[in-house]
N, C-alpha and C positions, 0 to 999 in steps of 0.2 A: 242547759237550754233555758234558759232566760224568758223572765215575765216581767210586762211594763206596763204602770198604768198611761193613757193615752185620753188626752182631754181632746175631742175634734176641733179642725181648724174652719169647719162649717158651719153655718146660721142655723142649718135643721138638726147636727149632731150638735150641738154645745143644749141647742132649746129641745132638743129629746132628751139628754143627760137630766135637765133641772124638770124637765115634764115627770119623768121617772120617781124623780128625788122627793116633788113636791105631791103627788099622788102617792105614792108608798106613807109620806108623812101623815097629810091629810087621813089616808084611810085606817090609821091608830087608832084603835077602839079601846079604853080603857077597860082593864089594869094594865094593856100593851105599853110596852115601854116606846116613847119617840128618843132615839140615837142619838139624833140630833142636839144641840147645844141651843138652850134659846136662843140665844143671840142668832148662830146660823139657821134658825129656824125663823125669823124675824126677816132676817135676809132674802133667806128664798123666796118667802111672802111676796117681797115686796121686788126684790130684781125679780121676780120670774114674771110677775104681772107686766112691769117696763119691758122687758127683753120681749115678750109675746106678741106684744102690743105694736114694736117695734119691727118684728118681725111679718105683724099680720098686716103691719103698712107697707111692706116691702113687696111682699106679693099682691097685695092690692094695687099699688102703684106700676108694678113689672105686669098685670094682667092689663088694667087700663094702655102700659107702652104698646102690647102687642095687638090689641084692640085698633088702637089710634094707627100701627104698623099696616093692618086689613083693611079697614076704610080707604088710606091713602093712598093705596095702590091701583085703584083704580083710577081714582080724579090725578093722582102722576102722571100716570099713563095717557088720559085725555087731555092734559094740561099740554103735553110734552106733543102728541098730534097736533094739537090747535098750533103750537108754537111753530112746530115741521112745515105745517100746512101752511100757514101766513109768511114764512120767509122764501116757501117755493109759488105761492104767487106772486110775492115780487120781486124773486128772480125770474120768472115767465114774463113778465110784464118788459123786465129790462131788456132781455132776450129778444124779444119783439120788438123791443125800440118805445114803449108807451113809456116810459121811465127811464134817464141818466143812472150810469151805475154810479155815479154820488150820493144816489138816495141813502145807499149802505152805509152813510156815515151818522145818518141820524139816528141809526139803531146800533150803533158803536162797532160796525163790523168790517171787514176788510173788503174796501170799494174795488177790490180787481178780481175777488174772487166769489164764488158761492156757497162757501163753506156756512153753519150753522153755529150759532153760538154754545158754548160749553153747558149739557147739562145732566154732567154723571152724579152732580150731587141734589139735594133739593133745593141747597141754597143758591147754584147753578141755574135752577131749574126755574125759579123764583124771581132771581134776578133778569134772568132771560125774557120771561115774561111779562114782568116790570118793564122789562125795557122795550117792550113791541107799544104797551102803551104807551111810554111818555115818547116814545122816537115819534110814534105816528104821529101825534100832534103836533110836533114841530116839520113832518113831513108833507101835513095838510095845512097848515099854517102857512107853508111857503107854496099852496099853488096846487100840492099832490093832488092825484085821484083817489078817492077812494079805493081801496081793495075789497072786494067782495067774498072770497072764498077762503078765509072767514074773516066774515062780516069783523067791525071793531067791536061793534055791542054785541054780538057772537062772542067774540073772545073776553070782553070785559066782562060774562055774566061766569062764563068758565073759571075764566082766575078770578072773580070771588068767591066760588063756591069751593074751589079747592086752595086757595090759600091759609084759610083758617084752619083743614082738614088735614094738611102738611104738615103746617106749623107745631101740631098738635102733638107730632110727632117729638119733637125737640123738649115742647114745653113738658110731656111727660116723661121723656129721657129723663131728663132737670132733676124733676121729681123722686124721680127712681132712685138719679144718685144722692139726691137730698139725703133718702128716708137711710139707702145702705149707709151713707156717710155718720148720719145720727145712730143706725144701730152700732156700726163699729167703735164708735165712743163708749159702749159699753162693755166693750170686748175683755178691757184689763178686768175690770168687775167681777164680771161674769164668771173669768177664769179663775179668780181668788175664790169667787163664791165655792165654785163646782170644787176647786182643791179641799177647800174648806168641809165639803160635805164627805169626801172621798175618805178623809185622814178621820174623820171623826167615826165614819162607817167600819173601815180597815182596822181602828183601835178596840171598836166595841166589841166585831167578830174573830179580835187577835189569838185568844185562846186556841181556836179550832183551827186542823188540818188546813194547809191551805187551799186547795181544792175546794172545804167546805166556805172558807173566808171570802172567796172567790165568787163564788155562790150567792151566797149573803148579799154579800157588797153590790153584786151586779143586779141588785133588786132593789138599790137606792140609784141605780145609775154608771153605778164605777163600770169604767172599759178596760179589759185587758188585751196585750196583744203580748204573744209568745212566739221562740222560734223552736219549729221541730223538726217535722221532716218533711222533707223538698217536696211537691205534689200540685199541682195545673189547679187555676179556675180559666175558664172558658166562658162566651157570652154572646150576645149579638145586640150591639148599640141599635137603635132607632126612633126616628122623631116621634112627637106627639101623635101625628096621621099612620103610626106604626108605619113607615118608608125605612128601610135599614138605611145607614150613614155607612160611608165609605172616609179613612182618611183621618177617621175621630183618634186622637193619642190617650192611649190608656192606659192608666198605672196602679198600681196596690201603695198606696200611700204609707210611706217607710221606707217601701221597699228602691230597691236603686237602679229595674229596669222598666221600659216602658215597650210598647207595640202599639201599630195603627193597625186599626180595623179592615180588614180586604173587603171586596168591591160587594163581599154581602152582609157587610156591618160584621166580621166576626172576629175575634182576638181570641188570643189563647195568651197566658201569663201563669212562669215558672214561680212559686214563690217557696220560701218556708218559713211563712208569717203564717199563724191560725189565732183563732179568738175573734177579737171586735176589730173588724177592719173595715177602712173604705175603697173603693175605688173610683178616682178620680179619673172623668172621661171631658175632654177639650176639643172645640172645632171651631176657628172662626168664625163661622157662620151659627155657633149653638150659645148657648149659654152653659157657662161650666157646670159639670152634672157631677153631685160625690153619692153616691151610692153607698149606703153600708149593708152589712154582711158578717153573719158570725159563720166561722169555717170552723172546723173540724180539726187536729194534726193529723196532716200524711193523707188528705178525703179530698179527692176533686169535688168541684163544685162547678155551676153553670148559676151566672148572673146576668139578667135582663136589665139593661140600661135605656133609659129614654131620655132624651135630649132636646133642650125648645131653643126654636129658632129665636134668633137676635131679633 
């Protein structure tokens, strides 16, 4: 039955690993020996401050996305009426005969029919918008009546106030993937460093049982994962607002089977991995969640997964 060490393919496991390493370090009270090799003690220093840093701007940027996600759902939402409203007045108008159905060409839209222009996206929803203003003008330029239900200076205070609060949306997406973009350039680093610390931990406590080595090590950071005997962990996924998640794919990372959640967020996963493991849970609608978990061999276990909306 086989033991492996295992560096995480996650921001929070890699920066837990070097949190571990550089506090065990730091907390060396002399005549304590530090394990560590200057050089990789020089390193940790200095990549664990960058990687932290790096990381503390990735969730500061991912909170600001889903901030700017709250605000604009409402002003979407009124933007998207105003827009409803102003193309069923002047198809009421035409309907009536106060307006040619050719007006429909100055807001780019199909003169035979009264369909609504496209706005399942925001940049849909923007453009649409956009275009009730400049159409109007050239529909009052040539003659039109005004529309009153809603007013143009009704709708032009609307789409100023939410277009900024949309946009905002995109521009902190941006951001977000700026900052993950910049931390994953750290990624080879990171991983040398951590191997770095592991071999030097593993060599120092090599003398002792392995069990004991095992031990040791997992007190600079080192992860183990073994296989033993076959035995269930069980869970129940759920959002931030604790709502269970139906549909979420979840898996014991190594391992080679996966399971979705049933309609009350709950999976059950056979494994014979124990030690330091994660489990990775996935939803279009969530942001990928890894979980870790030290298991037992042959000990069910029950893990609480939570998951934040896109």
């Amino acid at each position: 039955m086989g033991t492996s060490r295992i560096i995480s393919d996650s921001i929070i496991g890699r920066l837990k690993a070097l949190d571990i390493a550089k506090t065990k370090k730091d907390g060396i009270v002399l005549p304590a020996v530090n394990i560590l090799s200057d050089a990789t003690s020089a390193r940790l220093d200095v990549d664990y401050a960058a990687y932290k840093a790096g990381a503390d701007l990735v969730e500061a940027n991912k909170a600001a996305y889903h901030i700017a996600i709250t605000l604009a759902k409402p002003q979407r939402l009124l933007l998207k009426t105003y827009i409803t409203s102003f193309y069923n007045s002047l198809n009421n108008a035409i309907k009536i005969g106060l307006m040619p159905e050719a007006v429909r060409a100055y807001y780019g839209l199909n003169i035979s029919n009264r369909r609504m222009p496209l706005m399942n996206s925001d940049t849909e929803l923007l453009a649409a918008a956009a275009k009730v203003l400049s159409g109007d003008v050239l529909r009052r330029a040539a003659g039109g009546a005004a529309i009153a239900s809603p007013t143009i200076a009704q709708f032009t205070t609307i789409y100023n106030t939410a277009k900024p609060i949309i946009l905002s949306i995109s521009n902190s997406k941006t951001l977000c993937n700026a900052a993950v973009a910049n931390l994953e350039k750290q990624i080879p680093e990171i991983k040398d460093l951590i191997t770095h610390i592991w071999d030097e931990a593993e060599a120092y406590y090599s003398l002792g049982t392995p069990a004991n080595r095992r031990a040791e090590c997992r007190l600079w950071g080192v992860r183990y994962r073994s296989i033993g005997v076959l035995s269930v962990v069980t869970g129940t996924v759920k959002d931030e607002a604790a709502a269970v998640i139906a549909g979420v794919k979840v898996r014991i990372i190594g391992a080679s089977i996966s399971t979705l959640t049933d309609a009350l967020g709950n999976f059950s996963l056979n494994t014979s991995l124990y030690g330091d493991l994660e489990i990775e849970a996935t939803h279009i609608n969530y942001e990928k969640n890894i979980t870790d978990l030290v298991k037992e061999d042959g000990v069910a276990m029950a893990v609480a997964v939570v998951m934040v909306h896109l």
